[in-house]
PAKOLLUM-932299 format. One line per field, with one value per atom (N, C-alpha, C): residue in one letter; x, y negated, z. Coordinates in nm, 3 decimals. Example, Ala and Ser with C-alpha at 12.3 -4.5 7.8 and 13.67 -1.06 7.14 Angstrom:
REM PAKOLLUM-932299
residuo	[a / a / a / s / s / s]
xx	[1.319 / 1.230 / 1.320 / 1.285 / 1.367 / 1.290]
yy	[0.569 / 0.450 / 0.330 / 0.225 / 0.106 / -0.003]
zz	[0.780 / 0.780 / 0.780 / 0.708 / 0.714 / 0.787]
REM end
This chain:
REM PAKOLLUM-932299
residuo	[x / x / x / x / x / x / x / x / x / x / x / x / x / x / x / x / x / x / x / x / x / x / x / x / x / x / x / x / x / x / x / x / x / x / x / x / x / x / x / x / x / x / x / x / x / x / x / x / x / x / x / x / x / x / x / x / x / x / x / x / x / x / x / x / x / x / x / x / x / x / x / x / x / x / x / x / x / x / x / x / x / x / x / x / x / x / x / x / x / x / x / x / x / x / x / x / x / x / x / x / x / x / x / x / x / x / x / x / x / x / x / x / x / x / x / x / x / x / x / x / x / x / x / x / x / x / x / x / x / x / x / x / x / x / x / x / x / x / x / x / x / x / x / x / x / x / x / x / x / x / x / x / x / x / x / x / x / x / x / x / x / x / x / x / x / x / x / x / x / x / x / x / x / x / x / x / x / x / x / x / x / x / x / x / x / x / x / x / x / x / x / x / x / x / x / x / x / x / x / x / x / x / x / x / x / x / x / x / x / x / x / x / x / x / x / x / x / x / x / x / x / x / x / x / x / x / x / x / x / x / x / x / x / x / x / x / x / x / x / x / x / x / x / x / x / x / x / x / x / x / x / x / x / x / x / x / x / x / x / x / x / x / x / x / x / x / x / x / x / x / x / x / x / x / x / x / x / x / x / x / x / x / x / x / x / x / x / x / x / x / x / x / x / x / x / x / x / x / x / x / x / x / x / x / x / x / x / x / x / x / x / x / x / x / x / x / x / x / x / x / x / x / x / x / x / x / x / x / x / x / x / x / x / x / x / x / x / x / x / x / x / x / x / x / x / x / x / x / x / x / x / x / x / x / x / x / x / x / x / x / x / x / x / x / x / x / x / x / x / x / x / x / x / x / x / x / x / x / x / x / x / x / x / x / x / x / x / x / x / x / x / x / x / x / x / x / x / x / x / x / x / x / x / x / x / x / x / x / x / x / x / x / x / x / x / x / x / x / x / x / x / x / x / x / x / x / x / x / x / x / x / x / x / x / x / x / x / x / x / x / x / x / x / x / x / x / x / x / x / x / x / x / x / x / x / x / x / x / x / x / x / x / x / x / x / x / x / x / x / x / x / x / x / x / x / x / x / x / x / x / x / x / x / x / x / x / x / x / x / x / x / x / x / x / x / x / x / x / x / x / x / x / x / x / x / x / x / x / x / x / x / x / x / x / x / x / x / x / x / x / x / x / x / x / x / x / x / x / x / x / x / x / x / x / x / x / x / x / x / x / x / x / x / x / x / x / x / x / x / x / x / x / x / x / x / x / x / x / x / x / x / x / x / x / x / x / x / x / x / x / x / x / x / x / x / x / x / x / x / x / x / x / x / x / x / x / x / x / x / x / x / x / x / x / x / x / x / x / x / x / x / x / x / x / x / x / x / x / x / x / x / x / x / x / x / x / x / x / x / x / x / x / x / x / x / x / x]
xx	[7.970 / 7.976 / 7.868 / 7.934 / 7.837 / 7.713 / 7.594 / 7.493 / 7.509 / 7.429 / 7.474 / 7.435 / 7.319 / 7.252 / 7.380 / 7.422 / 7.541 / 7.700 / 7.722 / 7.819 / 7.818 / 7.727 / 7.681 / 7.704 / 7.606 / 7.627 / 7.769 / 7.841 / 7.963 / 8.012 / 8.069 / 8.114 / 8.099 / 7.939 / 7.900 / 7.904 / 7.929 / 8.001 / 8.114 / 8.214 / 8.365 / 8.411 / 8.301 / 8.342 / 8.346 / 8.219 / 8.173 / 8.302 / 8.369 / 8.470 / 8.623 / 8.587 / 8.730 / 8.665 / 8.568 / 8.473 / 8.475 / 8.422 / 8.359 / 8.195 / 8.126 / 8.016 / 7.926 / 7.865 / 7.808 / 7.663 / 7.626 / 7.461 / 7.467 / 7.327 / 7.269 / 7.237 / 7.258 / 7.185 / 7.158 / 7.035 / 7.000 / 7.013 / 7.093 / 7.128 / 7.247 / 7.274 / 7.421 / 7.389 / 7.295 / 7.246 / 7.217 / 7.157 / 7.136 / 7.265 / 7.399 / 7.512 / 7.560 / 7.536 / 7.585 / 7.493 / 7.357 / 7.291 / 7.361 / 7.385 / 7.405 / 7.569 / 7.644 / 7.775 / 7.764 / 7.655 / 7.689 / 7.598 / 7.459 / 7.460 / 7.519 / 7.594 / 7.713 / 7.823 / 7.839 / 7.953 / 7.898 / 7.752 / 7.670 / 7.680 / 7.694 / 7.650 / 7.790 / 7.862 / 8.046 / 8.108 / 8.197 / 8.257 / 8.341 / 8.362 / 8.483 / 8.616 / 8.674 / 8.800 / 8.916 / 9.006 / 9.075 / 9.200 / 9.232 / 9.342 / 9.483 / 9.579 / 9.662 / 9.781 / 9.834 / 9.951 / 10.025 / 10.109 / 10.208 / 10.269 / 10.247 / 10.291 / 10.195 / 10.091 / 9.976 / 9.942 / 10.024 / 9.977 / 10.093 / 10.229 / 10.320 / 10.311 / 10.440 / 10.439 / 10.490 / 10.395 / 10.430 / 10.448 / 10.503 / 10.530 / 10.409 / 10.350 / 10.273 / 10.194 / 10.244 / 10.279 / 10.181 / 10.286 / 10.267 / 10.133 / 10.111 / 9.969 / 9.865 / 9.878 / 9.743 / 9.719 / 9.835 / 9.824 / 9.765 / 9.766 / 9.660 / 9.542 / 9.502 / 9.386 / 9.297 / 9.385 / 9.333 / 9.198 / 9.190 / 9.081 / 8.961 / 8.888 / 8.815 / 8.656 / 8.629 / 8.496 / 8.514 / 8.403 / 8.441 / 8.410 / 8.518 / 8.590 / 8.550 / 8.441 / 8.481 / 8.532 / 8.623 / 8.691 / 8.631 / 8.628 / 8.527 / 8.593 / 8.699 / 8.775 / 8.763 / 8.687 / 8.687 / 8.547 / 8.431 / 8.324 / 8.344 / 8.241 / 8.196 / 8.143 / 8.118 / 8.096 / 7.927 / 7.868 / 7.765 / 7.679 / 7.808 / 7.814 / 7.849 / 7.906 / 8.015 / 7.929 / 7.870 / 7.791 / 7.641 / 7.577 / 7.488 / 7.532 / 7.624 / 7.681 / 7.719 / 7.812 / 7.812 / 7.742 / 7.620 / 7.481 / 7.436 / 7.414 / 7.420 / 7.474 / 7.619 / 7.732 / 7.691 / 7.723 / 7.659 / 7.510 / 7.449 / 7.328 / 7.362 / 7.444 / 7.478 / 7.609 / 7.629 / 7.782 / 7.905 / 7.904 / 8.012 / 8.084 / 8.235 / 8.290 / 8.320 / 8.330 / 8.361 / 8.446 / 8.558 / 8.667 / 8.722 / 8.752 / 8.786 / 8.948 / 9.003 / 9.195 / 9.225 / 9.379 / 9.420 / 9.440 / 9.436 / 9.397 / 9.563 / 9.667 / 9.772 / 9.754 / 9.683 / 9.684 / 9.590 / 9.563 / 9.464 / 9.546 / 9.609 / 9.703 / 9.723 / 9.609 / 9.630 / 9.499 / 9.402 / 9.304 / 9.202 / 9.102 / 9.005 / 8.887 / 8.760 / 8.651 / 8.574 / 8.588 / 8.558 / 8.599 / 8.684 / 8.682 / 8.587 / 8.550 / 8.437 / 8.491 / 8.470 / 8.528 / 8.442 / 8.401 / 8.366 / 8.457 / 8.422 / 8.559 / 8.537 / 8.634 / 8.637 / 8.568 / 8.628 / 8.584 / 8.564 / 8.567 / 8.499 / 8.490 / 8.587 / 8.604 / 8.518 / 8.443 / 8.334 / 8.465 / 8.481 / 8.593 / 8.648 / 8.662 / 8.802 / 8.723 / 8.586 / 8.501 / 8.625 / 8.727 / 8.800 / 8.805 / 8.756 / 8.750 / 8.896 / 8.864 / 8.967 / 8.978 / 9.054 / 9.009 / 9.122 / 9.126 / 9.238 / 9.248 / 9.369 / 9.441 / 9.561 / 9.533 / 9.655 / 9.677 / 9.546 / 9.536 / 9.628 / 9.666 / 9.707 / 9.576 / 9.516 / 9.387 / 9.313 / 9.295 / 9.192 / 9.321 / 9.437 / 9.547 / 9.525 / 9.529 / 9.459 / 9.338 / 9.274 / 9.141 / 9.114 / 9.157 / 9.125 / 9.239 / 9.351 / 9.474 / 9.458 / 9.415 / 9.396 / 9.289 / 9.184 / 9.065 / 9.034 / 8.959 / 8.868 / 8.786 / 8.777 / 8.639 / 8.628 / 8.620 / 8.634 / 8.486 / 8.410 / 8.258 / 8.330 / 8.319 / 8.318 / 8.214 / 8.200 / 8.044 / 8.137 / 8.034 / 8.062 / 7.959 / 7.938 / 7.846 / 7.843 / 7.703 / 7.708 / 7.789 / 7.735 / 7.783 / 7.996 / 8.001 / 8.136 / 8.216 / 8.113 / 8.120 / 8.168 / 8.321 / 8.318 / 8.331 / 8.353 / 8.365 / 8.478 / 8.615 / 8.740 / 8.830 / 8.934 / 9.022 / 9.090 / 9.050 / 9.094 / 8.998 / 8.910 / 8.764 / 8.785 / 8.868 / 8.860 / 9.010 / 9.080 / 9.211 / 9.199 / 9.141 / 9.096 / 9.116 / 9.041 / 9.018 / 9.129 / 9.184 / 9.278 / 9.387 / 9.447 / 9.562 / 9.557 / 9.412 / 9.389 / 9.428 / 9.368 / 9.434 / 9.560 / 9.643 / 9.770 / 9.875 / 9.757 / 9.848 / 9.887 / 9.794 / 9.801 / 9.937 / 10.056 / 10.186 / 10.194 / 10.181 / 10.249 / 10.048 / 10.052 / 9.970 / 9.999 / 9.846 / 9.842 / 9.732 / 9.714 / 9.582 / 9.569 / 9.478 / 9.454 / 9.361 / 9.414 / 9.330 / 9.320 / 9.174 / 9.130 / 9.015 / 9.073 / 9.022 / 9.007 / 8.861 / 8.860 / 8.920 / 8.871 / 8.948 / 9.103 / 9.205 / 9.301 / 9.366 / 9.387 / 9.469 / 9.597 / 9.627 / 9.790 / 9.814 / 9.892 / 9.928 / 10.076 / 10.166 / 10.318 / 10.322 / 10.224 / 10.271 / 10.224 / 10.336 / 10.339 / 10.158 / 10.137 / 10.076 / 9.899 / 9.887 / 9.759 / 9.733 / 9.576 / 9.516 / 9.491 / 9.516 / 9.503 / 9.430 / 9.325 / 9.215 / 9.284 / 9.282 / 9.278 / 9.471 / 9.566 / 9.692 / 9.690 / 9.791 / 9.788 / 9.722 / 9.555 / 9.469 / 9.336 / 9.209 / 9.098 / 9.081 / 8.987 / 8.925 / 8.803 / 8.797 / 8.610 / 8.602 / 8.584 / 8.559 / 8.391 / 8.316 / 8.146 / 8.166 / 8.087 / 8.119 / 7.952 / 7.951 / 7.797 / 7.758 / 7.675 / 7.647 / 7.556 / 7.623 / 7.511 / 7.415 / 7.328 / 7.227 / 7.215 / 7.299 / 7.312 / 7.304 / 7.237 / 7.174 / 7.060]
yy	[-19.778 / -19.632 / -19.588 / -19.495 / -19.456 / -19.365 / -19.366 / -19.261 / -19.123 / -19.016 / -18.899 / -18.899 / -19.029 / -19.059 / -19.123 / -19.198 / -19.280 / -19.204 / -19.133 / -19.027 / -18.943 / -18.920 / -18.847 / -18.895 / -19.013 / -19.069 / -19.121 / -19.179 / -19.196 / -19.089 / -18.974 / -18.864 / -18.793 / -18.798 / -18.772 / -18.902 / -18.981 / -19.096 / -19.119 / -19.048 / -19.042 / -18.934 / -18.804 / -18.663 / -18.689 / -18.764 / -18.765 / -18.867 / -18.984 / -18.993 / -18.966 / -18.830 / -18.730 / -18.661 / -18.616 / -18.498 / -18.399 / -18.388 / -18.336 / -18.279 / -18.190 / -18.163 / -18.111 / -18.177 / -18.207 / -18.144 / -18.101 / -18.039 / -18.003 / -17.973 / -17.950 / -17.828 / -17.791 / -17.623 / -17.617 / -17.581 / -17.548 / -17.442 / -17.299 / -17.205 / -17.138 / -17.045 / -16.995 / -16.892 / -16.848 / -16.739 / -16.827 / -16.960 / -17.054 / -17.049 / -17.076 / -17.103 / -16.983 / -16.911 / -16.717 / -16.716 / -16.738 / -16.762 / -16.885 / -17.013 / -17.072 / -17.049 / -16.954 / -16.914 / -16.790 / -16.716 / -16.600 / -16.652 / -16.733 / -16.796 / -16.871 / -16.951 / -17.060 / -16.981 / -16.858 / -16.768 / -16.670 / -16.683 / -16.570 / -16.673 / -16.817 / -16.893 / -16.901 / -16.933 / -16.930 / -16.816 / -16.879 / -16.793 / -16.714 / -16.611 / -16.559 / -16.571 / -16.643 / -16.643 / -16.587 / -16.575 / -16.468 / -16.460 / -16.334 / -16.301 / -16.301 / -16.390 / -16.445 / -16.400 / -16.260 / -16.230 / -16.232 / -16.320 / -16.310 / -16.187 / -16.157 / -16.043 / -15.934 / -15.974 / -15.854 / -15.777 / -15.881 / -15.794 / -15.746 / -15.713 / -15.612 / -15.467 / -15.382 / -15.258 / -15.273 / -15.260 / -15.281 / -15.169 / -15.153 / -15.032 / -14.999 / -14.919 / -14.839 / -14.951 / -14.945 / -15.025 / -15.165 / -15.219 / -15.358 / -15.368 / -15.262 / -15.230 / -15.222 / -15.132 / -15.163 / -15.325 / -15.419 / -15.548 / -15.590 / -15.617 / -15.677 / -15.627 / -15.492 / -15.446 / -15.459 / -15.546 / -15.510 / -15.584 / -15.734 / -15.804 / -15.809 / -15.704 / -15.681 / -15.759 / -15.818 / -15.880 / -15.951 / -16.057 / -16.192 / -16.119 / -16.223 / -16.193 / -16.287 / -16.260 / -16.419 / -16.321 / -16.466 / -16.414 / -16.475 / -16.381 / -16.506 / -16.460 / -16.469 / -16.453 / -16.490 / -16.480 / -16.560 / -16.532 / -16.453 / -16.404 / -16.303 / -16.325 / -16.152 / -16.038 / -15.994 / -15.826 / -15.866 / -15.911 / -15.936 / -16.023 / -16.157 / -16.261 / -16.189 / -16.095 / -16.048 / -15.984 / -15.904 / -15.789 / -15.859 / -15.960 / -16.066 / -16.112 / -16.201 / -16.216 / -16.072 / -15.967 / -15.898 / -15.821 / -15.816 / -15.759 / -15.847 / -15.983 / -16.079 / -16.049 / -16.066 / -16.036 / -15.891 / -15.785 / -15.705 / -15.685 / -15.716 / -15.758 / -15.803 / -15.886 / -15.987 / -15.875 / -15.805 / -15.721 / -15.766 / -15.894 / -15.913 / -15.825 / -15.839 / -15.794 / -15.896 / -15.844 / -15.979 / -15.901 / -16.005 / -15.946 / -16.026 / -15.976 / -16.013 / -16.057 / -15.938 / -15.912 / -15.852 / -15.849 / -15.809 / -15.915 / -16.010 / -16.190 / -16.160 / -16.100 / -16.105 / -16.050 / -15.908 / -15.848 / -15.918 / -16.013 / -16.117 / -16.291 / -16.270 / -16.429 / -16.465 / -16.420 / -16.397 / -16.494 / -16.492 / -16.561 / -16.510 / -16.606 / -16.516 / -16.664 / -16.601 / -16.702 / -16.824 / -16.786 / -16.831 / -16.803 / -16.892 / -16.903 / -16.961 / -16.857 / -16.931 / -16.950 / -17.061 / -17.059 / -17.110 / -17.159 / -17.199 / -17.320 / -17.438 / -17.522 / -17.542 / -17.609 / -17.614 / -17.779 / -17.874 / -18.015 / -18.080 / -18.181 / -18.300 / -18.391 / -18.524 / -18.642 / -18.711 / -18.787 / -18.905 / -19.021 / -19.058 / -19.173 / -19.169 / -19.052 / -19.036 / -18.875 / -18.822 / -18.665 / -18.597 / -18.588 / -18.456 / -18.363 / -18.218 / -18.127 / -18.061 / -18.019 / -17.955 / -17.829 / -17.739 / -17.578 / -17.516 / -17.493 / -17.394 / -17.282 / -17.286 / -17.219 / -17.079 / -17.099 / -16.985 / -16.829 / -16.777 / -16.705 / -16.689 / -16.609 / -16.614 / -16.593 / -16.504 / -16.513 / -16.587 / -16.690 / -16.794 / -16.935 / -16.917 / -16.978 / -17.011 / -16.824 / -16.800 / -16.810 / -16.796 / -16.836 / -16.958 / -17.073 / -17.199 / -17.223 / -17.169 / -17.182 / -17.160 / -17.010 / -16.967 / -16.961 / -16.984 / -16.996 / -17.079 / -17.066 / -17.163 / -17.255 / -17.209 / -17.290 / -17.251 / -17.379 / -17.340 / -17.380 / -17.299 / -17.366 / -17.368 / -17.468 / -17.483 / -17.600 / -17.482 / -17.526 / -17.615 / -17.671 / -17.770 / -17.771 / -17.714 / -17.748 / -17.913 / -17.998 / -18.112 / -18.130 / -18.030 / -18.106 / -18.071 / -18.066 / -18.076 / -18.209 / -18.272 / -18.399 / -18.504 / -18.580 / -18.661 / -18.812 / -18.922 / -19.046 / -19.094 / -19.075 / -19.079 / -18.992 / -18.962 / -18.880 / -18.908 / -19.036 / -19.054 / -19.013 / -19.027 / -18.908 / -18.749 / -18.707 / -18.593 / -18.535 / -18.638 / -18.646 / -18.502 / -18.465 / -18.369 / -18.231 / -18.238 / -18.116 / -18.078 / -18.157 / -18.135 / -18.060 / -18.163 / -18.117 / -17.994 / -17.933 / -17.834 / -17.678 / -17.698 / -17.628 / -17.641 / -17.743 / -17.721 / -17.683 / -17.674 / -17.610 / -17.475 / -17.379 / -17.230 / -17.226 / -17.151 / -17.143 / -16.966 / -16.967 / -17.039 / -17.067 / -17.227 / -17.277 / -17.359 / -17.320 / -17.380 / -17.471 / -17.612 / -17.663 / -17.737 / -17.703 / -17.768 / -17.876 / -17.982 / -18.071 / -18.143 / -18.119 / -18.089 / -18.177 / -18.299 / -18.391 / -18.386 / -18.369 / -18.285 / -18.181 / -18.155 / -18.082 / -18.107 / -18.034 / -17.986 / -18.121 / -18.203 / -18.309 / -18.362 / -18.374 / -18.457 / -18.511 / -18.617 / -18.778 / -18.688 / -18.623 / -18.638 / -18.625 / -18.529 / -18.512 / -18.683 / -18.736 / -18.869 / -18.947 / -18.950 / -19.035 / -19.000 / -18.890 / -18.862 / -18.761 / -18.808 / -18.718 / -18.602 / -18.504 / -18.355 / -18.289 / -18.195 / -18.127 / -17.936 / -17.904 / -17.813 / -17.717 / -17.816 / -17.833 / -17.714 / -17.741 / -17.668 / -17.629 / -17.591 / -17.543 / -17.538 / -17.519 / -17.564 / -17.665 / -17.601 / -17.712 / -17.781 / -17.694 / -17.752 / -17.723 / -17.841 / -17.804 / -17.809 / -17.758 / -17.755 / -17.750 / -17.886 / -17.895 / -17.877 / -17.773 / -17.746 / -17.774 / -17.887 / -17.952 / -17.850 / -17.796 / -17.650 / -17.770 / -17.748 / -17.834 / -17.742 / -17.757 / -17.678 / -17.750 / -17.795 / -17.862 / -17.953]
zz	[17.896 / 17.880 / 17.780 / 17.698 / 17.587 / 17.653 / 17.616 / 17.623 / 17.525 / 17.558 / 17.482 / 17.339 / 17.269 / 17.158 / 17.080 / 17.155 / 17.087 / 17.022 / 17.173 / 17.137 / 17.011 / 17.022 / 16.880 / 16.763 / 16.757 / 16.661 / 16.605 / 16.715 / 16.727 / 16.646 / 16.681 / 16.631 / 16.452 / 16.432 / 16.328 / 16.207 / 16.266 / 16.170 / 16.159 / 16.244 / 16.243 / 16.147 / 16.184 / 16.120 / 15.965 / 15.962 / 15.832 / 15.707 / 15.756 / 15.754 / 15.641 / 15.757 / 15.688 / 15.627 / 15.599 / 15.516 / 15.531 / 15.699 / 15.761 / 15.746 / 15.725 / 15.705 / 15.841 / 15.879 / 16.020 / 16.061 / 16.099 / 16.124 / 16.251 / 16.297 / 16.422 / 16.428 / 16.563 / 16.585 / 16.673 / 16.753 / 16.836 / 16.938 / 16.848 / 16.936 / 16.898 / 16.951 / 16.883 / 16.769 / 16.764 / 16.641 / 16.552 / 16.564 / 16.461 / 16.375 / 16.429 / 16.391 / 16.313 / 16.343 / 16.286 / 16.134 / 16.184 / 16.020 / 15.929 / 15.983 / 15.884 / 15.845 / 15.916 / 15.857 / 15.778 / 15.758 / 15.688 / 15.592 / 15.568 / 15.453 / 15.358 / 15.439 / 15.345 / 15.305 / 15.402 / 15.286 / 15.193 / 15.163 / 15.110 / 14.929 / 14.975 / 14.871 / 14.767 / 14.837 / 14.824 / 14.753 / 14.642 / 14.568 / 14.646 / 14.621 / 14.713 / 14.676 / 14.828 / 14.802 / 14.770 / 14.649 / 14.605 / 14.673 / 14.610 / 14.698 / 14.574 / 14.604 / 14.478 / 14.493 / 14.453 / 14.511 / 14.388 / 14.416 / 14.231 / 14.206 / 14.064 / 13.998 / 14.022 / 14.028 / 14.083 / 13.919 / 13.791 / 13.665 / 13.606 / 13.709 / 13.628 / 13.686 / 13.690 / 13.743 / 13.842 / 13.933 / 14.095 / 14.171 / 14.295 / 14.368 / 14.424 / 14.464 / 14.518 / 14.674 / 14.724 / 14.851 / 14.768 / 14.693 / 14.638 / 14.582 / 14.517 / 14.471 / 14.542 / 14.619 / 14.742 / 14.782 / 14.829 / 14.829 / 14.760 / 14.663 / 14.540 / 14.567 / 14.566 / 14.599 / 14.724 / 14.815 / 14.962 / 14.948 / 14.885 / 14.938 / 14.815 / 14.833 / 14.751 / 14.806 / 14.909 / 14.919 / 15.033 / 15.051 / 15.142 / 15.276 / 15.358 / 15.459 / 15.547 / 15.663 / 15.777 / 15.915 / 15.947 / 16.105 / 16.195 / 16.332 / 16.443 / 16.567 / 16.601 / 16.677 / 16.824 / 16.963 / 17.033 / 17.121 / 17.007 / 17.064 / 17.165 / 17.222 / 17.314 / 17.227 / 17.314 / 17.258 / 17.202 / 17.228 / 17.223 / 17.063 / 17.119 / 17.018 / 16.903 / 16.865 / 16.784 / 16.668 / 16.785 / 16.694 / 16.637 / 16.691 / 16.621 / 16.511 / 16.463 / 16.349 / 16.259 / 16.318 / 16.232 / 16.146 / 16.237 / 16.159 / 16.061 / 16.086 / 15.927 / 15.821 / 15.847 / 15.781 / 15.692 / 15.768 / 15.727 / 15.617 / 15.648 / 15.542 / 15.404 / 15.424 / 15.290 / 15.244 / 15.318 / 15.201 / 15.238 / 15.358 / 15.394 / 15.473 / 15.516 / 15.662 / 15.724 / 15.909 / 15.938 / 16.051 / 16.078 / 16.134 / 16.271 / 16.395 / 16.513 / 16.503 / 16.520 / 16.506 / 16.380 / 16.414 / 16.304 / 16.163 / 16.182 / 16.096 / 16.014 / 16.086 / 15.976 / 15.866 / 15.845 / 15.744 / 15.613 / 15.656 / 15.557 / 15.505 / 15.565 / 15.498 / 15.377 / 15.260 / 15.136 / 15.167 / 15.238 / 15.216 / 15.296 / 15.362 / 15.458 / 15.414 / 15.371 / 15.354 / 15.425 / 15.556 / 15.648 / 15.793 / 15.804 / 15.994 / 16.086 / 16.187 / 16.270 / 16.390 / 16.486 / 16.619 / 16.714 / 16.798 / 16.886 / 17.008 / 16.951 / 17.059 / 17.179 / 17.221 / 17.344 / 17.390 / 17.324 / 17.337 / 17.197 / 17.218 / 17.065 / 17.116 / 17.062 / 17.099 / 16.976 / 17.029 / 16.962 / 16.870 / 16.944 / 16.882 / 16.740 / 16.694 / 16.633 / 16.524 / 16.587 / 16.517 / 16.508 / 16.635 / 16.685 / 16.778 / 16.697 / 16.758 / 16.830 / 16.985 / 17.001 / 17.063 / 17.056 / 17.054 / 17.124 / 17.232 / 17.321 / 17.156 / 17.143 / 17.061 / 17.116 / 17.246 / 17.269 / 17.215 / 17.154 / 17.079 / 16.913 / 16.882 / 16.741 / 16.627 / 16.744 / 16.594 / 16.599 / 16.682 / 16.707 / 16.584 / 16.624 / 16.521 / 16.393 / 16.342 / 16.239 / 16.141 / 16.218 / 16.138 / 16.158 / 16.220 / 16.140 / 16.043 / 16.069 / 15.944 / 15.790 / 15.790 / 15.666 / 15.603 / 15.624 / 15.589 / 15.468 / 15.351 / 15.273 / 15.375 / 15.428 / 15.518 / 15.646 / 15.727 / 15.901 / 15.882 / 15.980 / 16.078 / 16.191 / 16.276 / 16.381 / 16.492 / 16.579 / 16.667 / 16.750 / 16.820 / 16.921 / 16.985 / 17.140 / 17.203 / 17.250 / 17.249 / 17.296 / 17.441 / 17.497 / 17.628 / 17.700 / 17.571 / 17.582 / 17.499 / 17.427 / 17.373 / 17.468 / 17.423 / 17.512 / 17.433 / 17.514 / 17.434 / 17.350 / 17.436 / 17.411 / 17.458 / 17.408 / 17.466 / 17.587 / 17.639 / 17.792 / 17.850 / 17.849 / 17.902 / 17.891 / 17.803 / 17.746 / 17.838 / 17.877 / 17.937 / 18.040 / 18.163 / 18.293 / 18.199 / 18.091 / 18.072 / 17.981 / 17.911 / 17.858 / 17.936 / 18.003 / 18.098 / 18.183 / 18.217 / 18.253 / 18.157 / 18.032 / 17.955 / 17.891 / 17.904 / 17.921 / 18.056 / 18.144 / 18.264 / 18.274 / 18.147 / 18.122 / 18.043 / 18.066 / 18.021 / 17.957 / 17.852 / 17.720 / 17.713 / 17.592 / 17.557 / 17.413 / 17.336 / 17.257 / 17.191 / 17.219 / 17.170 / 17.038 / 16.960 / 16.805 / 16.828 / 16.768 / 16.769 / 16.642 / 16.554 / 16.429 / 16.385 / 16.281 / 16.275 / 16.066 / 16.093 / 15.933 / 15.871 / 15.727 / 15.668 / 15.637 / 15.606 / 15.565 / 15.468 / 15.482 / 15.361 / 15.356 / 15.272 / 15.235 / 15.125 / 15.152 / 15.065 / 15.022 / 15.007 / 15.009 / 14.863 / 14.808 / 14.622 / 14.594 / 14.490 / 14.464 / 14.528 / 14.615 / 14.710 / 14.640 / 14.623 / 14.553 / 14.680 / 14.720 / 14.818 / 14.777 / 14.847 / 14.790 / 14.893 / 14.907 / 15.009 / 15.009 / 15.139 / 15.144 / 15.117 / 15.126 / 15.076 / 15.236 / 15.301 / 15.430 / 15.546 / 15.498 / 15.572 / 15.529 / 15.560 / 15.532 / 15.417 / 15.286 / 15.212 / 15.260 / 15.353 / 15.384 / 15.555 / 15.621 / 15.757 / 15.806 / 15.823 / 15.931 / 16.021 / 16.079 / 16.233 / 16.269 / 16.314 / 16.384 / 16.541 / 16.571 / 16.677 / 16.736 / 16.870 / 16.920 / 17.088 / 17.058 / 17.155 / 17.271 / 17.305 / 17.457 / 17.578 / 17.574 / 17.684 / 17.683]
REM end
């Protein structure tokens, strides 16, 4: 049986891997600073609506116009958690957004989440998804952060098995299980990043315990 030194390590050599970008945090505000700095550093992601340079309808026009400055979603916080980050956010000129994740499918800078488990074996995170905006913002995003408290770290997914099945006993359910960034082989067999999801995944190790 693995120790919690090993697990780790385990994990952060798996994450690292798929290209995964891995760090430690000690608290959950730790995690809020280093997400509204890394989107402070980050170009902003545009918003690409074809035909945004002919004569468009009125309607169509505002579309183009909607996403005028970077955007992170954090879907999943408390009232509490929420408004800590957003005051960051805030500072730097960002917005940062709870619901409402459809009206942004053009592009959102950063998704932040908070998971549920993290299998060592394999550096896969996995995240009760039954939410649509929790869906969302690891979907559409340039860039997911996602925390992981340690002590939800397990060795293997047969370890990870209890808790699993527990959250699939909630009907209707949906769980993501998110092993790096976003990639695909299908265009003539050339790896491509960021094709149907995330170019960049942060997996932030929260030392909670």
């Amino acid at each position: 049986m693995q120790t919690n030194q090993e697990m780790l390590g385990t994990f952060i050599d798996k994450a690292g891997l798929v290209s995964a970008k891995v760090s430690r945090v000690k608290t959950l505000e730790e995690a809020f600073v280093y997400t509204a700095a890394l989107c402070d550093t980050k170009e902003m992601c545009p918003l690409l609506v074809s035909g945004c340079e002919l004569n468009l309808s009125e309607p169509s026009m505002q579309l183009c116009r909607e996403k005028t400055g970077k955007i992170i979603a954090a879907p999943g916080l408390d009232k509490e958690q929420f408004a800590s980050l957003r005051a960051l956010c805030e500072d730097k000129g960002m917005e940062l957004i709870e619901d409402g994740l459809r009206r942004h499918l053009g592009g959102l800078d950063i998704g932040f989440t908070v998971c549920d488990l993290g299998i060592a074996e394999t550096g896969t995170l996995v995240l009760n998804s039954s939410s649509e905006e929790v869906r969302l913002a690891t979907m559409v995003c340039e860039t997911h952060v996602a925390v992981l408290p340690e002590s939800k770290l397990r060795a293997t997914s047969y370890d990870a098995e209890p808790e699993i099945l527990e959250f699939m006993s909630s009907i209707p359910n949906y769980l993501s299980f998110i092993t790096g960034a976003s990639r695909t082989a299908d265009i003539e067999r050339v790896l491509a990043l960021g094709v149907h999801g995330p170019l960049e995944l942060h997996i932030l190790l929260w030392e909670d315990k």
